[in-house]
Every structure is written in C-alpha cells, then in structure tokens.
C-alpha positions, 0 to 999 in steps of 0.5 A, a space after each residue: 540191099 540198094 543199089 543206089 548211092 551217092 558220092 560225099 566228102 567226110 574229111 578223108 585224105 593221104 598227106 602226099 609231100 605235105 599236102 593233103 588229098 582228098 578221097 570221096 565216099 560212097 553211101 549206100 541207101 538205107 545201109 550203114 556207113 559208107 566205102 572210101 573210094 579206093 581201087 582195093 585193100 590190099 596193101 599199094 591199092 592206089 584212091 581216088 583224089 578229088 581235090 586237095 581240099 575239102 571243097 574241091 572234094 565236095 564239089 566234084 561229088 555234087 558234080 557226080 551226084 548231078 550226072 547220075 541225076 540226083 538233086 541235093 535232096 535226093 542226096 541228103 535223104 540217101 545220106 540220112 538213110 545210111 545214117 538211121 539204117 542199123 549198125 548191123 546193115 552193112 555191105 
C-alpha cells in the first residue's frame, strides 16, 4: 500500500446553523476512494472544516498539497490512480 496522498475537496459538508462547512478528503495513491478528514467514527467525532464554501475547501487542500511539495500535477495523477485502482484496493 502507498503511503502518499494527497488533500482534495468532493463536495462533503455538515449544515451547522444553515451554513454549510466543508470537510476535505484524503486520497490515497493507486487505492480506491478516499477517507473524509474526521478525528474518528465513533459517534461525536468532530471534522476537520476548511471553509464554508467549496473554494475556500479547495484552496486550502492545494495549500496543503503545495507544502507536502506536490504540484498540481502530481495531485491529478494521484487523484487519477485511486480513481482506476480496483474497487477491491481499499484501506
């Protein structure tokens, strides 16, 4: 299994007081799907909010995507690889 990965934003949010936050994703290279970014499962597990809009979501996964030094290349081809790896590859 890979061990990098990089941070995207796929339209996941809570409404909190009719405002949507948005959580980002991790995908994992050549492995199916991806994990949303939340301190756990189990019931009252708080996520990570990057923005209140999809934008400002995104913006701070290519922020964090340019620190771990990944171009926006790199990015689409590790993006791509989770997307062709097999249903059956998963974390």
């Amino acid at each position: 299994m890979s061990n990098i990965f990089v941070y995207t934003d796929v339209n996941e949010y809570d409404v909190i007081d009719g405002v949507n936050h948005y959580i980002p994703v991790i995908v994992f290279e050549n492995i199916h799907g991806y994990t949303l970014c939340k301190s756990g499962e189990k019931a009252g597990s708080l996520p990570y909010y990057w923005g209140t809009t999809r934008k400002e979501c995104q913006d701070r996964c290519n922020k964090m995507n340019e620190e771990m030094m990944f171009s926006k290349e790199d990015v689409l081809r590790i993006i791509s690889s989770s997307m062709r790896a097999h249903k059956d590859v998963t974390l």
